[in-house]
MARGUVEX-716386 format. One record per residue: residue number from 1; residue in three letters; x, y, z of N, C-alpha, C in turn. Coordinates in Angstrom, 3 decimals, padded with zeros to 6 digits. Layout:
<nodes>
   pos   code        npx        npy        npz       capx       capy       capz        cpx        cpy        cpz
   NUM    ALA          X          Y          Z          X          Y          Z          X          Y          Z
...
</nodes>
This chain:
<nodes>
   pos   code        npx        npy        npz       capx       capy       capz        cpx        cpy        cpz
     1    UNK   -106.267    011.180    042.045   -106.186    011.254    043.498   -107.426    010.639    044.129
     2    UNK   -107.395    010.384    045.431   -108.307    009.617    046.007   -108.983    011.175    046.904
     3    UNK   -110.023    010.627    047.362   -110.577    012.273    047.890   -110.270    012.141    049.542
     4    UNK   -109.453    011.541    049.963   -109.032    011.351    051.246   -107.670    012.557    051.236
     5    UNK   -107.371    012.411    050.423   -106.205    014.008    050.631   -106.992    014.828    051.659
     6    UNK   -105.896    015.081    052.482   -106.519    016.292    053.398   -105.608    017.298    053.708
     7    UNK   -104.276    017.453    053.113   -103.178    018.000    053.313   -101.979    017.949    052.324
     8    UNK   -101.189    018.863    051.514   -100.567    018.779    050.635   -099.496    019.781    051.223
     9    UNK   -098.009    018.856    051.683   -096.691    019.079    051.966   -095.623    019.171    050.694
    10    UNK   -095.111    021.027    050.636   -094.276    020.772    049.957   -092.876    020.314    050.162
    11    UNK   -092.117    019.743    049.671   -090.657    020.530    049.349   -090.504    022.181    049.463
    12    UNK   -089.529    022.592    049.328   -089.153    024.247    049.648   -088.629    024.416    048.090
    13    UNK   -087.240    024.179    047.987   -086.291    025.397    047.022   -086.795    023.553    045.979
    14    UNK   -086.903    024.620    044.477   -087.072    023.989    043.462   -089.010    022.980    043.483
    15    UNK   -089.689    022.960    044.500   -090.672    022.949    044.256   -091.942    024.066    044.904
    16    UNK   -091.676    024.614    045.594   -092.462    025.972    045.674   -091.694    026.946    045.680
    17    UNK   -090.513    027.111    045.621   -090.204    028.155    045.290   -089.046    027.730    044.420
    18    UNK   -088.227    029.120    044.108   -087.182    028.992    042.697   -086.135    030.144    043.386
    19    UNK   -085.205    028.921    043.965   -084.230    029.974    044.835   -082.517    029.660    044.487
    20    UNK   -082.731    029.055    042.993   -081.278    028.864    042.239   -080.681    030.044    042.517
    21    UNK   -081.337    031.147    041.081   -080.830    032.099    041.430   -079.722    032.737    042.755
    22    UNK   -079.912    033.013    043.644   -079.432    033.350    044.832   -078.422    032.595    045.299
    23    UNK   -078.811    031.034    045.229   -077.346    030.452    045.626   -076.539    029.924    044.311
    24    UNK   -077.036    030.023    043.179   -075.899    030.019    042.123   -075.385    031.275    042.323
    25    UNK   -075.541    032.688    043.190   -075.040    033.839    042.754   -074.221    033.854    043.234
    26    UNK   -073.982    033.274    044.735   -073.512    032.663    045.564   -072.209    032.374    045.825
    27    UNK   -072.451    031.184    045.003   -071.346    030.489    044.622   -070.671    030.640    043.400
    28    UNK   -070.962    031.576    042.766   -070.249    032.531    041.580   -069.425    033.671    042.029
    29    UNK   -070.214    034.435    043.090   -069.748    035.464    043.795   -068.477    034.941    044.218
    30    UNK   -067.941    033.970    044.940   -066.967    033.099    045.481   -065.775    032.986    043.991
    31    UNK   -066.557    032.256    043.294   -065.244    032.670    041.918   -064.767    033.450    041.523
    32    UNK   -065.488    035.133    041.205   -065.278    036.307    040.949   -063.979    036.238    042.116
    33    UNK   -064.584    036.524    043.033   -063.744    037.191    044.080   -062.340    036.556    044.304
    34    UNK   -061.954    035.022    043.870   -061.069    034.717    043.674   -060.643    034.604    042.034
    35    UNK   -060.968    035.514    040.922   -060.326    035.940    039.741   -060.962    035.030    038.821
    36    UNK   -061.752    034.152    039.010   -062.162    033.123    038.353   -063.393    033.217    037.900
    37    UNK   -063.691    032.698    036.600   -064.849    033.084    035.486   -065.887    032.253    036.384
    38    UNK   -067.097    033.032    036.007   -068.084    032.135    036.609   -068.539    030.898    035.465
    39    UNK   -069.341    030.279    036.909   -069.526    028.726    036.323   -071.168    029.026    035.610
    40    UNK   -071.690    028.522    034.309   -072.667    028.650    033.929   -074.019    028.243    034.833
    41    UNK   -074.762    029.014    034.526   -075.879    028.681    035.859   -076.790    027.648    035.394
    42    UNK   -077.064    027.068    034.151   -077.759    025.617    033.970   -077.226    024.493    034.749
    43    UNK   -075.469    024.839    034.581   -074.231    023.905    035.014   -074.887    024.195    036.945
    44    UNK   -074.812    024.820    037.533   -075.411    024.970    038.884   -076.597    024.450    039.368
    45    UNK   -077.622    025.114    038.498   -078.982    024.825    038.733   -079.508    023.276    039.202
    46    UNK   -079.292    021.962    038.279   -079.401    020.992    039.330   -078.689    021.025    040.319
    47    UNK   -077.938    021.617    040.982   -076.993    020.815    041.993   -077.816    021.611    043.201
    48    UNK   -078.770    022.594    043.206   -078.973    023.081    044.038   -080.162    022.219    045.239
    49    UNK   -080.479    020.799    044.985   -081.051    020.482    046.100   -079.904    019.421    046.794
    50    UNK   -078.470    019.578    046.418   -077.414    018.966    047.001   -077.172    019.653    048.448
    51    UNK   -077.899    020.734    048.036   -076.858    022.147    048.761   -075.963    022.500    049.355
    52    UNK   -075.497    023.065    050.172   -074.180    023.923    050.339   -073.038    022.851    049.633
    53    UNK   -073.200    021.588    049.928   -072.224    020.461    049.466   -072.108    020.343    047.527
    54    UNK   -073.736    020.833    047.237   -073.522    020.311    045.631   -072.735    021.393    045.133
    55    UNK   -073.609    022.532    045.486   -073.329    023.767    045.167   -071.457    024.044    045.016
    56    UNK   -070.595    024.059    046.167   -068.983    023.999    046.532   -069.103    023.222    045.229
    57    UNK   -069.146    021.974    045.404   -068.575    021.130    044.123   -068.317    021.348    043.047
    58    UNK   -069.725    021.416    042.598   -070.173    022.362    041.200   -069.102    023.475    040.716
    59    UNK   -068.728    024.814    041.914   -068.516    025.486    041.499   -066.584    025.507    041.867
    60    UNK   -066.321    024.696    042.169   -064.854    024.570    042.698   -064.361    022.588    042.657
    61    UNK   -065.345    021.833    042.644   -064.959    020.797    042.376   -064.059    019.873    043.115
    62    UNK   -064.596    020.321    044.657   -064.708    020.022    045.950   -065.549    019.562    046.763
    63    UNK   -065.110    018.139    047.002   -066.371    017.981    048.390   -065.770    017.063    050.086
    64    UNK   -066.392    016.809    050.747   -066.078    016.498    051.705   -065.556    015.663    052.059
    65    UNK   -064.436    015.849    052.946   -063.223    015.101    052.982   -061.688    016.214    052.288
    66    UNK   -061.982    016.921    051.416   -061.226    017.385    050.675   -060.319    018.681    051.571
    67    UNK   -059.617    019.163    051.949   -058.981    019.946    052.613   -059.254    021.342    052.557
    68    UNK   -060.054    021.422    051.475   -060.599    023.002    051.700   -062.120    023.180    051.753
    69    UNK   -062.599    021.829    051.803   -064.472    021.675    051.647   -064.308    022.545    052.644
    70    UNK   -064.469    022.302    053.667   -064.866    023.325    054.822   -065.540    024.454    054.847
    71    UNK   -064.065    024.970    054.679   -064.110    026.403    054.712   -064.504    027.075    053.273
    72    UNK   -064.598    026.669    052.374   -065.604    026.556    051.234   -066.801    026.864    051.323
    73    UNK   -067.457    025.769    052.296   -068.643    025.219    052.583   -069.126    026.558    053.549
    74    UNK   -068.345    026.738    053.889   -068.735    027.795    055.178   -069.035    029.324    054.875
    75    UNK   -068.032    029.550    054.161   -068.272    030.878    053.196   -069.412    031.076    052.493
    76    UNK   -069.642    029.758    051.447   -070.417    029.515    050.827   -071.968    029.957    051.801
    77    UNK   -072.239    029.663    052.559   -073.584    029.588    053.433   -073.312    030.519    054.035
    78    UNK   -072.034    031.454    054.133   -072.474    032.981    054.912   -072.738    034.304    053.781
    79    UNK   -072.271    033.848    052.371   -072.451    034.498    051.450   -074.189    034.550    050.803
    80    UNK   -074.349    032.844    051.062   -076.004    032.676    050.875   -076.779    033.397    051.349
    81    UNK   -076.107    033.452    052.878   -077.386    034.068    054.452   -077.461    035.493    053.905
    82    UNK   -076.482    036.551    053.333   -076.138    037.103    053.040   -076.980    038.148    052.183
    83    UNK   -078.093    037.111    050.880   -078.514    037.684    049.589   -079.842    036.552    049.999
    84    UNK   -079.968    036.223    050.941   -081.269    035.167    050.703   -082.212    035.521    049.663
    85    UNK   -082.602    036.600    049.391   -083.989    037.205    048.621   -083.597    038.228    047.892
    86    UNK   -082.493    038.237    046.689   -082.309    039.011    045.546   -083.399    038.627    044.917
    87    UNK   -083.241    036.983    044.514   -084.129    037.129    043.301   -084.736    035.479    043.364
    88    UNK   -084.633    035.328    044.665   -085.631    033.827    045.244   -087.121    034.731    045.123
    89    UNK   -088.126    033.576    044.279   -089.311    033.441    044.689   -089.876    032.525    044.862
    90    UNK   -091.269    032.872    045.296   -092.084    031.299    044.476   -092.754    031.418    043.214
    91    UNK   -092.032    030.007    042.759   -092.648    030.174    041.605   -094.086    030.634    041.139
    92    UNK   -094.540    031.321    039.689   -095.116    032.067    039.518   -096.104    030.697    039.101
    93    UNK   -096.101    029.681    038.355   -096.862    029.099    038.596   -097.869    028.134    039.814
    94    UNK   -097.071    028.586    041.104   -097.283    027.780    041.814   -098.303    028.893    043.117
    95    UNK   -098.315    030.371    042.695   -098.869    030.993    043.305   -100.760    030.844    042.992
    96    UNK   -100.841    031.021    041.813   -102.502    030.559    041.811   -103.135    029.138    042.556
    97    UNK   -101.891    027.504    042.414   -101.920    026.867    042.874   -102.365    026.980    044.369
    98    UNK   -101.208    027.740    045.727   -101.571    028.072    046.743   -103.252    028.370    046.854
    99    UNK   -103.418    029.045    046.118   -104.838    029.923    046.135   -105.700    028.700    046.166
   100    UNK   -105.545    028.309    045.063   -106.563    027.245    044.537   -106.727    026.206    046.146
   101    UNK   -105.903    025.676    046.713   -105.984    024.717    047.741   -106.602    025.427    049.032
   102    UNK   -106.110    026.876    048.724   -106.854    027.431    049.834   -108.600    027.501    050.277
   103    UNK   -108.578    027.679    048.877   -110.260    027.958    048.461   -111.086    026.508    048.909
   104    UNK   -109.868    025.893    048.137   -110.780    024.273    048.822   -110.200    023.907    049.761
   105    UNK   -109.940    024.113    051.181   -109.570    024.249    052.534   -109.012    023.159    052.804
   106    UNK   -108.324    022.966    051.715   -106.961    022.143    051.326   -105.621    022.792    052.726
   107    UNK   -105.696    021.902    053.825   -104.271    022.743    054.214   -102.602    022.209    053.504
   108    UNK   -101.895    023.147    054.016   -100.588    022.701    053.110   -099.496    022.780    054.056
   109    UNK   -098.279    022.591    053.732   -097.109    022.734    054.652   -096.054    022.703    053.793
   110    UNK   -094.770    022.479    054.485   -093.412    023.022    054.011   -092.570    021.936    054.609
   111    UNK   -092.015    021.099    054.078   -090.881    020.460    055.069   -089.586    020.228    053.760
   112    UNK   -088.503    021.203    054.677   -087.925    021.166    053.618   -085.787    020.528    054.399
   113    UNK   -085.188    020.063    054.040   -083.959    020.186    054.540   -082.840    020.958    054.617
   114    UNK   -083.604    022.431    054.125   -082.657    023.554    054.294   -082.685    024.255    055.753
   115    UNK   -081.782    024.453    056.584   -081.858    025.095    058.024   -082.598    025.850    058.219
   116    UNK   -083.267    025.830    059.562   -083.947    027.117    060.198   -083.500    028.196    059.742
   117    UNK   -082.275    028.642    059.795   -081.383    030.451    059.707   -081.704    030.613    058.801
   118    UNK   -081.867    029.711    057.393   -081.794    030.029    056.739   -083.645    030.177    055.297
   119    UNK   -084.031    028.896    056.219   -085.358    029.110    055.886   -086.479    030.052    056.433
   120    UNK   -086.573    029.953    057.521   -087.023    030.901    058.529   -087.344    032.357    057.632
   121    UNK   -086.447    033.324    057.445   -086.326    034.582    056.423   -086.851    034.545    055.177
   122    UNK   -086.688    033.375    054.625   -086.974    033.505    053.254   -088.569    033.038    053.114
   123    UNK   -088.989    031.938    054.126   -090.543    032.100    053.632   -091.464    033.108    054.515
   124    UNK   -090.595    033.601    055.534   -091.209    035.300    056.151   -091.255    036.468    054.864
   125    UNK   -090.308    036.198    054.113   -090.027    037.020    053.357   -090.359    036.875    051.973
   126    UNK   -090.745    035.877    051.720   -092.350    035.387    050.612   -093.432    035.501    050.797
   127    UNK   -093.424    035.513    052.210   -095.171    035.737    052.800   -095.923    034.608    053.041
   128    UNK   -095.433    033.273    053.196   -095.847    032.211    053.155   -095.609    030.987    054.779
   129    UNK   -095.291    031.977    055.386   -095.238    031.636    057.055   -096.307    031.264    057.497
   130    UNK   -097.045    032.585    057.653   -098.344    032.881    057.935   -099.877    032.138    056.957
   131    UNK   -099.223    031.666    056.350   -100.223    030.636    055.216   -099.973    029.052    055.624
   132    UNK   -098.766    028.674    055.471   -098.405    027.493    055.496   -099.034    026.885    057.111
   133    UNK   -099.299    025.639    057.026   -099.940    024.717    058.115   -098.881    024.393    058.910
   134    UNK   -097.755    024.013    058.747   -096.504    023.414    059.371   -095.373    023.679    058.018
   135    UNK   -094.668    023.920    058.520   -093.189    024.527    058.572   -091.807    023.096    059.165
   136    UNK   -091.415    022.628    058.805   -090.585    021.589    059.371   -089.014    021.951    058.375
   137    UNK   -088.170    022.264    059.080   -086.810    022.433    058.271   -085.963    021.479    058.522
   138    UNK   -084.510    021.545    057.764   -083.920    020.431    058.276   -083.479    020.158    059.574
   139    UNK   -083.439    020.680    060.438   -082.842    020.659    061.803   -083.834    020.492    062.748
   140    UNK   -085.173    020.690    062.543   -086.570    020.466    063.104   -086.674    019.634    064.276
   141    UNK   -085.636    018.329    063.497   -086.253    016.812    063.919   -084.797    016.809    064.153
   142    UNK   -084.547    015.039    064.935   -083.818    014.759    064.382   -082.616    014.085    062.916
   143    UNK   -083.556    013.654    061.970   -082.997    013.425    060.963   -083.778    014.543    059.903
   144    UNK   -083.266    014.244    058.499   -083.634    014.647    057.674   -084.382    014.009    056.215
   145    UNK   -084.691    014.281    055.516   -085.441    013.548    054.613   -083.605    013.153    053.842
   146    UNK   -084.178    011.689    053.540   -085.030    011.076    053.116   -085.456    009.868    054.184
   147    UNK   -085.315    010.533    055.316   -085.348    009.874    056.367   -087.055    010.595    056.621
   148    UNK   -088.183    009.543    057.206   -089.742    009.962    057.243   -089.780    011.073    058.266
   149    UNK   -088.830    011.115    059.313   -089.330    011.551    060.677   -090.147    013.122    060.181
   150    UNK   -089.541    014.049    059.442   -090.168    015.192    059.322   -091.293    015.119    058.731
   151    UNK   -091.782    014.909    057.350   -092.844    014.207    057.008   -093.864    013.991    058.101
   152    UNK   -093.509    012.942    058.857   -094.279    012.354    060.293   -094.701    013.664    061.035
   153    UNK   -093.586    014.476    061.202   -093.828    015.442    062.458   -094.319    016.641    061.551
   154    UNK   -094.680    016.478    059.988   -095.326    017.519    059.892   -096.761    016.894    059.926
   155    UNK   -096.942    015.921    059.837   -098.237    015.615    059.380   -099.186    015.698    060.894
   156    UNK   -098.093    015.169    062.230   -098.862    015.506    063.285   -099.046    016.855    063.731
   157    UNK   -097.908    017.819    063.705   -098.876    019.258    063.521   -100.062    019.642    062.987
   158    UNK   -100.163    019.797    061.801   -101.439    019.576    060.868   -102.415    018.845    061.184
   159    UNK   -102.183    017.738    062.616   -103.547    016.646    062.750   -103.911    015.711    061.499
   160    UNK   -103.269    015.646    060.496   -103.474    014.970    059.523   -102.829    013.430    059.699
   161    UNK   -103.521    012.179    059.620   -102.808    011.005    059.028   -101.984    010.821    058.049
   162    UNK   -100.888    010.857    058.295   -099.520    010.505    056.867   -100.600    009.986    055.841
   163    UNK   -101.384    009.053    055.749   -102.179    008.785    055.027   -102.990    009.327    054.102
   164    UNK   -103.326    010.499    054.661   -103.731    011.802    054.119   -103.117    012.951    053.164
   165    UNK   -101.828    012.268    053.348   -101.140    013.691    052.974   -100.629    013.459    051.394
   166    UNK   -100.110    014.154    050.698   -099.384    014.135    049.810   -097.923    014.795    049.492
   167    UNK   -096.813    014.443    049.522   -095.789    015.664    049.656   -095.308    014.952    048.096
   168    UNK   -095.135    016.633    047.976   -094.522    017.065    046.149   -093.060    017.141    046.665
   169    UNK   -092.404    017.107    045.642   -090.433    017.571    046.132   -090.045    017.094    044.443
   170    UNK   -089.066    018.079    044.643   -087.906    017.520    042.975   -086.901    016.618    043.302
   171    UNK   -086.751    015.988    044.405   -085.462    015.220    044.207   -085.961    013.728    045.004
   172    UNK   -085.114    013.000    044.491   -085.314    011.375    044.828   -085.753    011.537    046.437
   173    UNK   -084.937    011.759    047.217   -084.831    012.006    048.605   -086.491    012.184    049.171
   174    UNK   -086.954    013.151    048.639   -088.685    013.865    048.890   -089.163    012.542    048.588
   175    UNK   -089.076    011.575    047.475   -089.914    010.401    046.926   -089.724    009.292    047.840
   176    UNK   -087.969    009.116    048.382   -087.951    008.083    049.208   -088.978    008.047    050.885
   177    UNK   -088.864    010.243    051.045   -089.131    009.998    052.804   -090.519    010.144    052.473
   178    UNK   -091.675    010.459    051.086   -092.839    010.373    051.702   -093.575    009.078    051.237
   179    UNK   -092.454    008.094    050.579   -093.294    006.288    050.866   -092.618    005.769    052.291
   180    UNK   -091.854    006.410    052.335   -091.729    005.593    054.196   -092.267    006.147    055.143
   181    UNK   -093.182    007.402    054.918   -093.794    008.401    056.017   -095.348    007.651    055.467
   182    UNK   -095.542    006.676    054.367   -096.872    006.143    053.963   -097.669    007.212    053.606
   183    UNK   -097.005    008.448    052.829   -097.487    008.767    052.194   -097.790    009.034    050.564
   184    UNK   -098.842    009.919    050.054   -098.369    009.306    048.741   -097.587    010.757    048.096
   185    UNK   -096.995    010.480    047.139   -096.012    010.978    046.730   -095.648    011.831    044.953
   186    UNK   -095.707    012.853    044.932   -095.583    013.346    043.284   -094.410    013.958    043.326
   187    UNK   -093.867    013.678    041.883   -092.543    014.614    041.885   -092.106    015.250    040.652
   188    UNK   -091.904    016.515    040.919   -092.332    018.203    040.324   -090.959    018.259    039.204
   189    UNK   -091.817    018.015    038.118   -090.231    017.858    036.967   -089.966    019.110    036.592
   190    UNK   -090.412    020.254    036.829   -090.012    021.494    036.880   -088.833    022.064    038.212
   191    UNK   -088.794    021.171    038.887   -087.594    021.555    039.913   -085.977    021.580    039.337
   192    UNK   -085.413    021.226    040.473   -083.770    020.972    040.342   -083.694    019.321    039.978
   193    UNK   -083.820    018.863    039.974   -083.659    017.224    039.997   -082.558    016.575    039.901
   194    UNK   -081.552    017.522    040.411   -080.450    016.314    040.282   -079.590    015.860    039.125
   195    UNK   -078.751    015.065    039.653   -077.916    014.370    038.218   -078.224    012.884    038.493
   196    UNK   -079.212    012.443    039.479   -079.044    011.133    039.694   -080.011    010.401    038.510
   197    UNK   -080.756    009.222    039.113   -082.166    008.707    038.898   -082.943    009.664    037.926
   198    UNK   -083.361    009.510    036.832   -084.082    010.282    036.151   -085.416    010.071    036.889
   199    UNK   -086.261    011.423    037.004   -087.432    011.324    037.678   -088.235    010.554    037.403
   200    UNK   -088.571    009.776    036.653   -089.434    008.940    036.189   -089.276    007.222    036.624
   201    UNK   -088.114    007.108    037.235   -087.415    006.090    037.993   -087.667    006.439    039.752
   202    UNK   -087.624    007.276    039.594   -087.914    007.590    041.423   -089.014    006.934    041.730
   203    UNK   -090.178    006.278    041.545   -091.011    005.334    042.211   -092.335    006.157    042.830
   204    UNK   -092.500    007.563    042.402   -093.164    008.568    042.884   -094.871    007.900    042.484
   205    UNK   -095.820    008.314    042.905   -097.306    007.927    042.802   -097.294    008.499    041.285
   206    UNK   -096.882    009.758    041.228   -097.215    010.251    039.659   -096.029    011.319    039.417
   207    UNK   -095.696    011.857    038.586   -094.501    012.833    037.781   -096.044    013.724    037.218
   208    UNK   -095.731    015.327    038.229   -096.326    016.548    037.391   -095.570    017.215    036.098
   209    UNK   -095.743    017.959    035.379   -094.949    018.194    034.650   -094.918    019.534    035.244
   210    UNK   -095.998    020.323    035.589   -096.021    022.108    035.989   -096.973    022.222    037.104
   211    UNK   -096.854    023.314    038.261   -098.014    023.123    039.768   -099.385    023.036    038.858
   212    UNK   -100.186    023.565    037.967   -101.192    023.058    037.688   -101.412    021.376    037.536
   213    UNK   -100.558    021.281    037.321   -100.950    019.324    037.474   -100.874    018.979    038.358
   214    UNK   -100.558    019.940    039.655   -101.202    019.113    041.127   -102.245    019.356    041.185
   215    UNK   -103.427    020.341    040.973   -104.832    020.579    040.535   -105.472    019.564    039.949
   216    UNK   -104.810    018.729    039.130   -105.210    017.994    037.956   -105.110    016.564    038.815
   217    UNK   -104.111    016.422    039.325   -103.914    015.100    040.582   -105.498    015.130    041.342
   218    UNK   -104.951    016.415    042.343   -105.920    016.124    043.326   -107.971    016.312    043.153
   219    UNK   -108.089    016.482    041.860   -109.188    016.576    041.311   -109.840    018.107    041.865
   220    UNK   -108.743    018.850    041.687   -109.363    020.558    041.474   -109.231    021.090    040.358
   221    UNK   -109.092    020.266    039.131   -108.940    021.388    038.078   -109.093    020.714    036.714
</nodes>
């Protein structure tokens, strides 16, 4: 890392926190209830930075356009709102991390493309509201990543130059919006990642393998 970092933006579900759980339960809960075996949760687990859309798919093999996405889709995200915090956390490696950036007055943020309703609760309810520098969800702005604008509008909360910043994320999307937000970019192979682009193809500044190797990036550790 260059020592111009002045700000480190995460991703949400699958890079600071680990909130499979809950919406694979989710969308299992949905099979049960219609007589049907649940779907294995490895089989889930990437699809969860698709969301509400990967998730339906995954677990019914439906998506949009299809005559019952909908109302699928809809259930699906009132069943989510539902259990937000059974067994979502943040990850356990990524809690000393927090610390660590704190100490070195490292600020941080959150921009993630999961909704207000639904983000809002869950990082009140991690405790990480009141820590985080900026907060940007998907509905924030008008677009969403992998579109820069949030990125942008987190970095001007924070007073930070995009230039400055660094945003981590597990999925291609996080890699595309923080080289067009000009910023630089790592991506967290401990997340969800998808079925696309193997991470190492995403074009990211560097591939961590675990949050201590953002320590190891930004020359804290």
């Amino acid at each position: 890392m260059t020592a111009s970092i002045r700000c480190v933006l995460f991703d949400l579900d699958g890079t600071l926190i680990d909130s499979a759980p809950d919406l694979a339960g989710a969308a299992n809960a949905m099979r049960v209830a219609r007589g049907l075996p649940e779907v294995p949760y490895d089989r889930l687990r990437p699809m969860v930075g698709a969301g509400a859309r990967g998730m339906v798919g995954a677990a019914f093999g439906t998506a949009p356009g299809d005559a019952d996405f909908e109302a699928l889709r809809d259930e699906f995200l009132q069943r989510y709102a539902d259990g937000l915090l059974q067994r979502t956390a943040v990850f356990e490696a990524m809690v000393p991390v927090l610390q660590a950036l704190e100490r070195a007055a490292l600020c941080w943020g959150i921009v993630t493309n999961k909704h207000e309703r639904f983000t809002l609760p869950v990082v009140q309810g991690l405790g990480l509201q009141e820590r985080a520098a900026a907060l940007i969800c998907g509905d924030t702005t008008a677009h969403a990543k992998p579109h820069p604008e949030p990125l942008l509008e987190a970095a001007r909360r924070v007073g930070v130059a995009p230039q400055a910043c660094v945003y981590v994320g597990d999925d291609l999307r996080d890699v595309q919006a923080g080289r067009a937000a000009g910023m630089a970019t790592l991506a967290a192979a401990w997340g969800y990642l998808g079925e696309r682009e193997p991470i190492h193809e995403w074009g990211a500044d560097a591939v961590i393998e675990n949050p201590p190797g953002l320590l190891k990036w930004l020359g804290l550790a």
